[in-house]
N, C-alpha and C positions, 0 to 999 in steps of 0.2 A: 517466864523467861523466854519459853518457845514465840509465843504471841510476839514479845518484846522484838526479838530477832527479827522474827518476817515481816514487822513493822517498820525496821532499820534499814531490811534489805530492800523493800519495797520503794520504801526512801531514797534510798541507794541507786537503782534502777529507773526511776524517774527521770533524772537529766540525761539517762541515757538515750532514753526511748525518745523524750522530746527533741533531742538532737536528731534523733534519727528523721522522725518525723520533719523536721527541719531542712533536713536534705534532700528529702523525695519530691516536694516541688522545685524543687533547684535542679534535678534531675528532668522530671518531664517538663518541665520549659528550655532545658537544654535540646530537650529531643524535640517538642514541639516546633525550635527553630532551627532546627536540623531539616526538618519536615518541610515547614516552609523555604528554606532553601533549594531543597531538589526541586521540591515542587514549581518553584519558579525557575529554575535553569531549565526544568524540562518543558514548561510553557512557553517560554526566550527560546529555547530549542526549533521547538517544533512551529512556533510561525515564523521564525528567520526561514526553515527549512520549504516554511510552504509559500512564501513571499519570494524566495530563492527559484525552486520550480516554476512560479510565474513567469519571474523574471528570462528564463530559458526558452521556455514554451514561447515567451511574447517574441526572444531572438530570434528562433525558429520560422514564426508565424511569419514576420518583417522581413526576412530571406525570400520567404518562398513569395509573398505578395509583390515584391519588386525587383526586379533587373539586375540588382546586385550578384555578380560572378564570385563573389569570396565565401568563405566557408563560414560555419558558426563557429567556429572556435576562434576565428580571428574579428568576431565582433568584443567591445568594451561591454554591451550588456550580457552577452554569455560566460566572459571571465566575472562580470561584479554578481550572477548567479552564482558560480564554480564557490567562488569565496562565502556568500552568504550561505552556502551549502555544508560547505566544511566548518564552518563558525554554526552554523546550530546542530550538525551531529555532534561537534565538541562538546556546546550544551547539555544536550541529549543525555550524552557520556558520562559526563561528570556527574550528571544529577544524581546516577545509579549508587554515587557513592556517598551520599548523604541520609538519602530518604529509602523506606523502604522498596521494593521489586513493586508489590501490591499495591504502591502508592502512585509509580513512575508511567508505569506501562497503560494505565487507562486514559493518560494524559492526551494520549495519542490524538483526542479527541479536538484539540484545538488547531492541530493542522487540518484537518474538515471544516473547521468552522472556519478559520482562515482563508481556505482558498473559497470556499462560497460566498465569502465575504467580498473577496477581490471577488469573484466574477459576477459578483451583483452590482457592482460598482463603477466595472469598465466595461458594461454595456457599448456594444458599438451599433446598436441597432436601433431605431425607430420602435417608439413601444409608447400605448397610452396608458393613462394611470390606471384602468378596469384590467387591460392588458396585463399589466404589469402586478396587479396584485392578485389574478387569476393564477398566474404562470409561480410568482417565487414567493406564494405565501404559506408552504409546504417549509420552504427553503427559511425563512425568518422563524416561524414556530420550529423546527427543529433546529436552529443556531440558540434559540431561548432553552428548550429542555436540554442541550447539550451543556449551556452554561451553570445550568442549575444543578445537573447532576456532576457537569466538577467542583462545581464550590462544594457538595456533598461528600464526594470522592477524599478532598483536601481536607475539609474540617471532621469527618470521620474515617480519617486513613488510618491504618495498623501505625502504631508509634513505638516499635520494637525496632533496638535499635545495637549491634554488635560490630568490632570490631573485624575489619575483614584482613585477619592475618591467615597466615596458612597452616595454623594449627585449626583452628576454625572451621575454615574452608573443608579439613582436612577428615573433618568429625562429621560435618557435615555431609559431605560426598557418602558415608560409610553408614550414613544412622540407616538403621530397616524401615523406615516412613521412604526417605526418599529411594532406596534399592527396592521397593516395592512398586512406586513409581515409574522407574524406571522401568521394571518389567512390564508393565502395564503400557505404558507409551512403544515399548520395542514393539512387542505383540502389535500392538493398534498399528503400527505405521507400518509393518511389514503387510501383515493385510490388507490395507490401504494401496501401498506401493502394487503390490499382486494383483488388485482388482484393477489398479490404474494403467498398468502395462501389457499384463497378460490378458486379461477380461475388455481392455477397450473401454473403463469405464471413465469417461471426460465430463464428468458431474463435477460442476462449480464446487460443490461441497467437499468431494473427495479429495478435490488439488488445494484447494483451499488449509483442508485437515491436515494436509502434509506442510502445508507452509506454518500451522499454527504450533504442529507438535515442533519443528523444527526452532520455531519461533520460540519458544517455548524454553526450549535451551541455550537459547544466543540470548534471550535475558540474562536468564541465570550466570550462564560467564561472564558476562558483558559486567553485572553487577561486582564481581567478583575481580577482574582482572581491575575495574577503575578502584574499589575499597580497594586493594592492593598497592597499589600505585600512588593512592593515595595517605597512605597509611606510611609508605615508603618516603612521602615527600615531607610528613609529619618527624621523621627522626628515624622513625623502626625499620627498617629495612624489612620489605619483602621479597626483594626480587631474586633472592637464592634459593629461595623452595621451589621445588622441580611442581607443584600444585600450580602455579603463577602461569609453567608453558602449557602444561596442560590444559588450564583452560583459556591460553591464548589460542594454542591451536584448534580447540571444540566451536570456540567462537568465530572462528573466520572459516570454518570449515561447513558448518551450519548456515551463515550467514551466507556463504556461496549456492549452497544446495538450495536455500527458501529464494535469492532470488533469480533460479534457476525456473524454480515452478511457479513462481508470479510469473515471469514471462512468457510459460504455457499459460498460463490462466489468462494474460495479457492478449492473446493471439486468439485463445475461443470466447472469450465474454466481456463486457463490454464493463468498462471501468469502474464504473461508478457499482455496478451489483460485486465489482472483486474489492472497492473503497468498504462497504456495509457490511457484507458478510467476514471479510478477511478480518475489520476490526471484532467483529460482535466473537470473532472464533479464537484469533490470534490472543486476543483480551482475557476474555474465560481461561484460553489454556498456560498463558504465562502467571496468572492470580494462581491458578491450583499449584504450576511450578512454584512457585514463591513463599505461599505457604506450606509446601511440604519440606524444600530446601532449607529456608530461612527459617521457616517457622516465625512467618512475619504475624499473625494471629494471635500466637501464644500470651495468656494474660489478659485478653480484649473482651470486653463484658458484651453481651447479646444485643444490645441496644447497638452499641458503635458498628457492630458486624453486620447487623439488618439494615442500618442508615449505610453503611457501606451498599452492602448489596444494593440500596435505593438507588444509590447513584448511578451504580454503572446500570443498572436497567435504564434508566429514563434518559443517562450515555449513551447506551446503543439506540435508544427509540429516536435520539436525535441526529445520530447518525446516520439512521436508515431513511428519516423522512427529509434529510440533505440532500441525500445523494438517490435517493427516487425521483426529485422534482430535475434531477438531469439530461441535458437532451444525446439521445443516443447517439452515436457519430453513424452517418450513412455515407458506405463507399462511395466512390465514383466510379459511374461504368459508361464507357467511352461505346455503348452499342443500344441498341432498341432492342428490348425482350418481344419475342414473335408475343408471348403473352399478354402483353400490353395493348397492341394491336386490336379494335375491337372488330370481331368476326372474323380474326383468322384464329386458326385452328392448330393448335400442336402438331407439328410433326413428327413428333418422336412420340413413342408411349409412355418412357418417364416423364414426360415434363421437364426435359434437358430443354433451356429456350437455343435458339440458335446465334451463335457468338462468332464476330470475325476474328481473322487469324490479325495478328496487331505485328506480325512478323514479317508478314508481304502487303496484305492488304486493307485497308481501311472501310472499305464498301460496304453496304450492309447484306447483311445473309451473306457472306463472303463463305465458300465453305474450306474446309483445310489445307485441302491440297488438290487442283484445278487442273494439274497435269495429266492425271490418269484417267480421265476424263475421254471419252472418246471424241473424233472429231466430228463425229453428228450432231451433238449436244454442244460443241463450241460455240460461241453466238460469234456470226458475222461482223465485220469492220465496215463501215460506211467513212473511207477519206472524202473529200471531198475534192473535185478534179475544179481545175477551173478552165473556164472559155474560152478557145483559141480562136483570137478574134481574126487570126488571117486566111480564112476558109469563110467564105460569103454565103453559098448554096448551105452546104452542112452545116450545121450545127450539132456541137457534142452535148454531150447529156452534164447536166450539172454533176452528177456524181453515177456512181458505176459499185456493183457488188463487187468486191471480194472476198476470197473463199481465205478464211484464215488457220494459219498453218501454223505447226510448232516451230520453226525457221525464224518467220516473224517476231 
């Protein structure tokens, strides 16, 4: 009889289980095209945004090479940037509420490819084919590994996929994974901050780190505020949990502070090394956010985590060998370095060269200030007198010393 039952009940439990089974691929092909959604809004995203930048830079450029007295803001190619700027951070945005954190932010990569792509293409220079594959074949090999490690990135991204309400959010903020997190980033960034202020220390890296821990958390809300809003347009209403302002305001408040220190970073180092390192750092440290907040990993077998990690390696190897083959921007300096000079000699023992004052005078070696100067060291004026021709005997001298005076 015993036998009899557990052979009933086993019976019994059958169409249960095949049901079940039934519904778990229905499940992950819903999330799988969840995945591909963000993933392509944040691709749409992020070349409108770098096609947009172009577009600016070219307004800029077109001002200063011609005549034109009006501003950039009143040209039609710097409003049809402004626009395509706004229409791919929308992108951007939205994507965060489909796909996971770990999925969205390595994406970043196709605005590097993008722009090196435009500027391979509107060449405006005289270049022969030996030339030209000398100079941007740095630049093609790393547009190919960047693409290969996001098709990598895409087809083994975390496929965890949760409801962004504010009870959620809510558990989340509070679980001991991420408030352990958090300790660990305060401590980091306060040290950081200390050596960057008090110590004087202006290492690419350090500013950098501050941008990426900061980074790091304007993910994280950024993710949170759009599932929100989104979830809200769905039916559910999120926008009365006091979690929603919370991290409205961590997000825009963050997002001011990182691009406060890109524009330090902007001012000491040259673009293209804050383009490579700021992704290789910003990247690493919004993934670690991502899986400790979201818990976007949870579930994910060793294989898809390793092909993960594949991608964003051979991601950043192609981001760094982009933007290495770029050319550094050299100031303009409106003077001759005494250095330059061959066989003259420093006159200072720093190795300060000597610079005109662009205040009074434009002359070279002009020195600061010419007044305090005694009158011994004045150099003489030579006018030039002219010929008074109605004196026959005499004759005046073409020109005549005078002694020059502060008067004068």
């Amino acid at each position: 009889m015993e036998g009899g039952n557990s052979a009933n009940l086993q019976l019994q439990q059958l169409p249960l289980a095949t049901a079940a089974v039934s519904v778990q691929p229905h499940t992950d092909s819903f999330s799988y095209k969840e995945n591909l959604i963000g993933a392509l809004l944040a691709i749409f995203g992020h070349l409108v945004i770098s096609i947009a930048l172009n577009l600016q830079k070219y307004s800029h450029i077109r001002l200063a090479g011609s005549k034109d007295p009006r501003a950039y803001f009143k040209t039609k190619t710097w409003w049809c940037g402004l626009f395509l700027l706004v229409l791919g951070e929308l992108g951007v945005f939205s994507s965060y509420a489909f796909a996971p954190l770990s999925l969205i932010v390595p994406l970043s990569a196709v605005s590097v490819i993008a722009s090196a792509i435009i500027g391979i293409i509107f060449i405006k220079e005289k270049w022969k084919p030996k030339d030209f594959l000398r100079r941007y074949v740095l630049s093609f090999v790393g547009c190919g590994l960047a693409i290969v490690g996001t098709y990598l990135l895409i087809t083994f991204g975390p496929n965890s996929h949760e409801k962004m309400t504010g009870e959620n959010i809510t558990r989340h903020l509070v679980s001991w994974p991420f408030l352990l997190y958090m300790l660990v980033e305060i401590i980091v960034f306060c040290l950081l901050l200390y050596f960057y202020k008090e110590k004087n220390a202006n290492y690419i890296v350090v500013i950098l780190l501050l941008v990426a821990l900061l980074g790091s958390m304007t993910v994280v809300t950024v993710k949170a505020v759009a599932g929100m809003i989104v979830v809200s347009i769905q039916g559910n209403l999120q926008l009365d949990y006091p979690i929603f302002y919370i991290m409205l305001v961590c997000m825009i408040a963050t997002a001011i502070f990182q691009a406060t220190f890109l524009a330090q970073a902007s001012q000491l180092y040259d673009s293209s090394q804050i383009a490579s390192i700021g992704y290789i750092l910003s990247t690493t440290a919004a993934i670690t956010a991502g899986a400790t907040f979201y818990l976007d990993f949870t579930g994910e077998d060793v294989l898809h985590i390793c092909m993960f990690a594949l991608g964003c390696l051979i991601a950043f190897l192609g981001v760094f060998l982009i933007t290495r083959n770029r050319k550094k921007s050299v100031p303009f300096e409106p003077y001759i370095s005494m250095d330059a000079m061959p066989g003259m000699q420093n006159m200072h023992d720093k190795g300060i060269a000597v610079q005109p004052d662009l205040k009074a005078s434009f002359s070279y070696g002009a020195l600061e200030n010419n007044d305090n100067m005694p009158e011994i060291y004045t150099p003489a004026t030579l006018p030039i007198v002219q010929e008074q021709h109605g004196s026959k005997g005499v004759s005046a001298p073409p020109y005549r010393v005078l002694e020059h005076s502060k008067k004068e």
